[in-house]
SEDREN-161878 format. One line per field, with one value per residue (C-alpha): residue number from 1; residue in one letter; x negated, y, z. Coordinates in steps of 0.1 Angstrom, whole numbers, plus 5000, padded with zeros to 4 digits. Last residue first. Layout:
! SEDREN-161878
resi (NUM;...)
resn (A;...)
east (X;...)
north (Y;...)
up (Z;...)
END
This chain:
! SEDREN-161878
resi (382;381;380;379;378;377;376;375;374;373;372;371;370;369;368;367;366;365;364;363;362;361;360;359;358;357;356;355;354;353;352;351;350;349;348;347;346;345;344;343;342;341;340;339;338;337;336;335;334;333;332;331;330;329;328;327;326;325;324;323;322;321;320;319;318;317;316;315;314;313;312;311;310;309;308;307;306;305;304;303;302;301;300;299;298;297;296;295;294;293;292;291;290;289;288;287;286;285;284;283;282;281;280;279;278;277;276;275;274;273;272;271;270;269;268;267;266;265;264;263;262;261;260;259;258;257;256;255;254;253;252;251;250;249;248;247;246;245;244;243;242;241;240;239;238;237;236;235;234;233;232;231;230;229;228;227;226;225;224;223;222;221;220;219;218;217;216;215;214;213;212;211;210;209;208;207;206;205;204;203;202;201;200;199;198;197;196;195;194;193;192;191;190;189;188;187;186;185;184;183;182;181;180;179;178;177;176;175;174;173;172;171;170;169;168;167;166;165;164;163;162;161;160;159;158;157;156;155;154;153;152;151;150;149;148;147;146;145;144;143;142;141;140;139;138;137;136;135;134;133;132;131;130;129;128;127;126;125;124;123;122;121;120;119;118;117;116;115;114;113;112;111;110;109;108;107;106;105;104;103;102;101;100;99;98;97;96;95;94;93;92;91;90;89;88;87;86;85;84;83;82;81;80;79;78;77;76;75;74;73;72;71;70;69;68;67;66;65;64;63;62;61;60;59;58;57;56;55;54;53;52;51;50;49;48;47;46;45;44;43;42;41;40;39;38;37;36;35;34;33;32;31;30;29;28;27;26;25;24;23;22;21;20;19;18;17;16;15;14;13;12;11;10;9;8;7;6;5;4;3;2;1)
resn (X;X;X;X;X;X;X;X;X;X;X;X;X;X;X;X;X;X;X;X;X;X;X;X;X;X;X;X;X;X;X;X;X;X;X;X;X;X;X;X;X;X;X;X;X;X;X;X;X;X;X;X;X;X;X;X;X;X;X;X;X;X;X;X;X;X;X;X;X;X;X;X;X;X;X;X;X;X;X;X;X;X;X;X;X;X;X;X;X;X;X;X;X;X;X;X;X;X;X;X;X;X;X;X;X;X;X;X;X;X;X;X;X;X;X;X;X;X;X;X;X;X;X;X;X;X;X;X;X;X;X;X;X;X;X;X;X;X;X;X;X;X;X;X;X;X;X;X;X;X;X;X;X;X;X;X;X;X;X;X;X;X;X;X;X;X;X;X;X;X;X;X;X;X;X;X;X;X;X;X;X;X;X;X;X;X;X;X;X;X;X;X;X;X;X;X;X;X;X;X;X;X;X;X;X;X;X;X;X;X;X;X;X;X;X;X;X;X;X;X;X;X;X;X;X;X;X;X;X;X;X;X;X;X;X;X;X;X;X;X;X;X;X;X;X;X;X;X;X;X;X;X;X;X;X;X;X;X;X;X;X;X;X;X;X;X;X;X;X;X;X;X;X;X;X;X;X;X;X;X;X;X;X;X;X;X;X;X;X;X;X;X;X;X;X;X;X;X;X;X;X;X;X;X;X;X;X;X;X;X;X;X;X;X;X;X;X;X;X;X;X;X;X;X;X;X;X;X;X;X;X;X;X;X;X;X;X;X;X;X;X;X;X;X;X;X;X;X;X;X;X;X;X;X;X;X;X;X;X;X;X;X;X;X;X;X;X;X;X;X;X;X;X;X;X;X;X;X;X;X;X;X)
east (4065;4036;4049;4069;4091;4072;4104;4094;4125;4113;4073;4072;4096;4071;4042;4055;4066;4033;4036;4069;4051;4030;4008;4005;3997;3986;4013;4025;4039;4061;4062;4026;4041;4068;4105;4119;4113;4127;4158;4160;4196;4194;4206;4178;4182;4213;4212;4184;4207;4217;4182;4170;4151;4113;4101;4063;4059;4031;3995;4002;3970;3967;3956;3953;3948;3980;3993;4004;4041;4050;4089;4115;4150;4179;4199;4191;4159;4151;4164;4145;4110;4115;4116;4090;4063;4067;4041;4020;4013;4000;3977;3963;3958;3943;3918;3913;3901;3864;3869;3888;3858;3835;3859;3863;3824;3818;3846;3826;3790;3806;3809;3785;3804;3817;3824;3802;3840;3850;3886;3900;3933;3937;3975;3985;3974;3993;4021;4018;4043;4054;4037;4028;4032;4005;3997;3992;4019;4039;4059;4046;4027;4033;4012;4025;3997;3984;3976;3948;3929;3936;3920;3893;3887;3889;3857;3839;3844;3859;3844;3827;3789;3774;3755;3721;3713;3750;3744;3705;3713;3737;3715;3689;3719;3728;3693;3689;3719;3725;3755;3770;3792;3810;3829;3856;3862;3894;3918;3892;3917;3910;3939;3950;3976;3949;3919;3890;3890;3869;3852;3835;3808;3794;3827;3834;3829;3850;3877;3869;3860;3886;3897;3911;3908;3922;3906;3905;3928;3941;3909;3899;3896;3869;3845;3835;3806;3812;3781;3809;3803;3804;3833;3851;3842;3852;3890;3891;3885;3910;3942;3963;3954;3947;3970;3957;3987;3973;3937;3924;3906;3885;3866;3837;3813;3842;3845;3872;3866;3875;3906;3920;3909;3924;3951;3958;3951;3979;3961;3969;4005;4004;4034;4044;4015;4001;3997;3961;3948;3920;3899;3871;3846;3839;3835;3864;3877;3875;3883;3918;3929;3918;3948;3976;3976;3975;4002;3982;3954;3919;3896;3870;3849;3819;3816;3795;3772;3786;3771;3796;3826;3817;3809;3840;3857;3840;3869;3858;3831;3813;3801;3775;3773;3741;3731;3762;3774;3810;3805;3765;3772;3802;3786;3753;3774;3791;3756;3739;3767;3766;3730;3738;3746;3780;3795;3805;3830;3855;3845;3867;3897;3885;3878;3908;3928;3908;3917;3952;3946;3940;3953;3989;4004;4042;4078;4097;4122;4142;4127;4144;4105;4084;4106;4100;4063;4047;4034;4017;3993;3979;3971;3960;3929;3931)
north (8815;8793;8757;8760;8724;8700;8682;8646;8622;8614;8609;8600;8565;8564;8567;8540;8518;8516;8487;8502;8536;8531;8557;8565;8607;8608;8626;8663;8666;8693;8717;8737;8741;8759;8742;8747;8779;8770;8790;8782;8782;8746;8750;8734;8702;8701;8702;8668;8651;8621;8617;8608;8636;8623;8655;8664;8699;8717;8727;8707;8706;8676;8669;8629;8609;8609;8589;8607;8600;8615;8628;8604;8623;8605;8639;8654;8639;8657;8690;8686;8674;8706;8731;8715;8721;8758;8747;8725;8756;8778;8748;8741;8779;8780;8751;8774;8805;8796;8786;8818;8838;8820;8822;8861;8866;8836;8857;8885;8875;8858;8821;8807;8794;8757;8733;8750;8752;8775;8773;8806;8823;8855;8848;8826;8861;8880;8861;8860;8832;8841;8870;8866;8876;8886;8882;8902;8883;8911;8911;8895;8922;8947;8956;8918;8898;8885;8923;8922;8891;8900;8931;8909;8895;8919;8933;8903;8902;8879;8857;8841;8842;8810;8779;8771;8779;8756;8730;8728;8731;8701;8676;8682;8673;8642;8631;8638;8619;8612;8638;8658;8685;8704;8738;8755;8788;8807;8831;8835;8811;8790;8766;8765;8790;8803;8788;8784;8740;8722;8689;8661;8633;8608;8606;8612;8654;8666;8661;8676;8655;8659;8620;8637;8671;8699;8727;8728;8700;8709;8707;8683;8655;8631;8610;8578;8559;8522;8501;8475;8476;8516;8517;8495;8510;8548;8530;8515;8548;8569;8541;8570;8585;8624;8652;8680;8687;8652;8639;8628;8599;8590;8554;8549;8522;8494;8458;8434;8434;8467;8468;8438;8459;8491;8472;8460;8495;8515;8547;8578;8595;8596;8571;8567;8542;8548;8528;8517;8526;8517;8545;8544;8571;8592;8624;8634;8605;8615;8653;8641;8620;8651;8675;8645;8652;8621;8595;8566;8565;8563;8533;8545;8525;8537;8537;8569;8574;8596;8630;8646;8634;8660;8689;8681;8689;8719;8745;8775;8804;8778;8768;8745;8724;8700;8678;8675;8686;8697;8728;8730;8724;8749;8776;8775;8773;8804;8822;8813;8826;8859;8866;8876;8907;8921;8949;8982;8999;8970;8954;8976;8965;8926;8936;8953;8920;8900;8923;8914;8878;8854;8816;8813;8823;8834;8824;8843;8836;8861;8869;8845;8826;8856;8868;8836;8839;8813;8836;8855;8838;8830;8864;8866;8841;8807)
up (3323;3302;3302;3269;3259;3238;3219;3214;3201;3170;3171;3203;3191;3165;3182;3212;3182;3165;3139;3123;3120;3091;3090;3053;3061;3099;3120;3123;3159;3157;3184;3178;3142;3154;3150;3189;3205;3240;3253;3288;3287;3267;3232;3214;3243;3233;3196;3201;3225;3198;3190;3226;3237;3251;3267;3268;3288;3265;3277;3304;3315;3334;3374;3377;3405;3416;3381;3354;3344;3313;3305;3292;3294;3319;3312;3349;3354;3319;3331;3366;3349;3324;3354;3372;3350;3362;3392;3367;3342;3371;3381;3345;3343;3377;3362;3329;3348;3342;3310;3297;3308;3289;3260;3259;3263;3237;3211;3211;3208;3174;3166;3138;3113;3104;3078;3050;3031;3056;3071;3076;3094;3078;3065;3098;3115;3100;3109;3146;3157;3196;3204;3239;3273;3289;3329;3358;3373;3390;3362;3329;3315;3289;3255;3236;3226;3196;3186;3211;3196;3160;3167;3182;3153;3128;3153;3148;3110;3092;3069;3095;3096;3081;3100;3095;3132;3143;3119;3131;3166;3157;3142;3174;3202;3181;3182;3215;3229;3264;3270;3243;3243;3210;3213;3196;3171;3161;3176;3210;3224;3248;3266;3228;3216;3186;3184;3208;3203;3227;3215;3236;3228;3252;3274;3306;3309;3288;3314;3343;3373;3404;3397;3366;3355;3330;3328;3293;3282;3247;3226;3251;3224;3239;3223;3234;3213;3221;3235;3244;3284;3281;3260;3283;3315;3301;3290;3324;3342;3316;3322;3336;3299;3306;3302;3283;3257;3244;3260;3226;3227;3197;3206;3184;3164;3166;3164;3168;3203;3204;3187;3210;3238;3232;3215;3256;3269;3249;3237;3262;3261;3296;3309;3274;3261;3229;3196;3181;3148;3135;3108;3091;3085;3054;3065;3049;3061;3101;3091;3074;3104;3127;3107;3108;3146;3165;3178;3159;3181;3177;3170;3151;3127;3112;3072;3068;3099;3127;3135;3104;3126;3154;3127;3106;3138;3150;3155;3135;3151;3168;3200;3212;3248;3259;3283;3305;3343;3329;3343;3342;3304;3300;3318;3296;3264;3272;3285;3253;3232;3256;3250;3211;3221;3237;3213;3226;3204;3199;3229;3251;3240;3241;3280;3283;3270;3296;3320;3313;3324;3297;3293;3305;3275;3275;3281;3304;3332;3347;3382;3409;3408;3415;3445;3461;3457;3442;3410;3436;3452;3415;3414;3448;3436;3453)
END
């Protein structure tokens, strides 16, 4: 274990006043970004980035780009295909899947891990399905992940993991991202990565798949922004002091000038910059410290919700999440005091709210609903 992370166990380190940061970059990171502004990397460092992922998650094939890949990832399915997914999912993904004009079945979640409940699973899949979306929310994965990998397999089901919050995450000691046929990263802004925009697809057993997208990714556009507005961006995003004795940032909390310059492009993607795959590579290979820096201060949340009979997951021992975000079930009638606890969380922020597909109706997914008025996502990065 790096000293660093020595560190934040210390007793001293946890009677310090507690702070609420970002738990992905070290401040050399920061120097490094500093220091890219004059000396660009070359193109080499995309290679090496996707290189790193691949042998890390031991599959065929990883590419990045310079905007979070989703309507790439749908775009390799034919129009009409059916995806189960569930219904507890960001309203954002929903609208990628029809844009590219796939179909859509809903299952509801389990509250032990947030992962699709088992029993649809397999009604859902029976019924017929092309793909299985499974997003490993706030990077814990489903307790049922082993069962939900046999079923896909003995179904001829495409899997496709969501590890856009679960880099580093692992379960069974195997990363996640590393199951399923199909994988996507996300590089934006208060993910696990964050480069400020950008993300990753992996695909394992799949030529044609891996041929479309080297073709998306060589066709693809140069961002809007430049590189070096980029990593300006990068640098302001976090504050110029250091946790103490941590050796890590603290962060901005809601950078409005960057919400302005934030970009979509209507080609779908762009082609990430040397930059941001230097900054990324490095985040990856720090992102299973992260994941165990983030589980140590876990314990905070899992005392206060003990304490008030709150619902928080309960991943089973052979799982090692994320925890991007602590997950606490608030019963409505505590919501103003959880917002008032001494802790101080920042409650309201989009990365908060859960923001669910548009005409889901909730009265058939109970779980969803139930998570989708009591959750408060409580920091993890002190």
């Amino acid at each position: 274990m790096a000293s660093w992370i020595k560190k934040i166990f210390h007793k001293e380190a946890q009677e310090e006043a507690r702070k609420f940061g970002t738990m992905s970059i070290h401040d050399t990171d920061l120097k490094l970004a500093q220091k890219m502004l004059t000396e660009s990397p070359n193109q080499k460092a995309i290679l090496d980035l996707e290189e790193a992922v691949r042998k890390y998650l031991d599959v065929d094939a990883a590419y990045a780009f310079g905007e979070e890949p989703l309507d790439v990832l749908f775009g390799l399915l034919p129009e009409g295909s059916m995806v189960i997914a569930p219904a507890f999912m960001h309203q954002y993904t929903s609208e990628a899947m029809l844009r590219n004009r796939l179909k859509i079945k809903w299952v509801d979640i389990e509250l032990e891990s947030f992962g699709p409940n088992l029993e649809e699973l397999k009604t859902a899949v029976k019924d017929g399905a092309n793909a299985l979306f499974l997003p490993h929310f706030l990077g814990i994965p489903s307790n049922h992940l082993k069962e939900i990998v046999d079923l896909c397999k003995a179904n001829d089901i495409l899997l496709i993991e969501d590890c856009r919050h679960a880099s580093g995450a692992l379960f069974n000691n195997q990363p996640l991202g590393s199951f399923g046929d199909l994988s996507i990263f996300s590089f934006n802004a208060m993910m696990p990565v964050n480069t400020m925009q950008g993300g990753l697809i992996t695909i394992k057993n799949n030529v044609k798949f891996s041929e479309r997208i080297a073709k998306i990714q060589a066709d693809a556009p140069t961002s809007p922004l430049a590189q070096k507005e980029l990593l300006e961006e990068f640098i302001d995003f976090y504050e110029d002091r250091k946790i103490p004795d941590k050796g890590l940032l603290d962060i901005k909390h809601g950078n409005k000038r960057w919400e302005k310059k934030w970009t979509f492009s209507e080609s779908k993607t762009t082609k990430i910059y040397p930059a941001q795959a230097v900054l990324a590579k490095i985040q990856f290979e720090q992102a299973e410290n992260f994941c165990y820096y983030r589980q140590n201060h876990l314990r905070l949340w899992q005392s206060i919700a003990e304490e008030n009979s709150w619902l928080m997951p309960k991943p089973i021992p052979q799982s090692a999440p994320g925890w991007l975000r602590a997950p606490v079930l608030v019963p409505e009638q505590d919501h103003d005091k959880a917002k008032s606890l001494e802790e101080k969380p920042e409650i309201g922020r989009w990365y908060c709210e859960p923001s669910l597909p548009e005409g889901l109706d909730l009265e058939l997914f109970r779980n969803t609903r139930r998570a989708s008025r009591e959750m408060f996502q409580f920091p993890t990065e002190m």
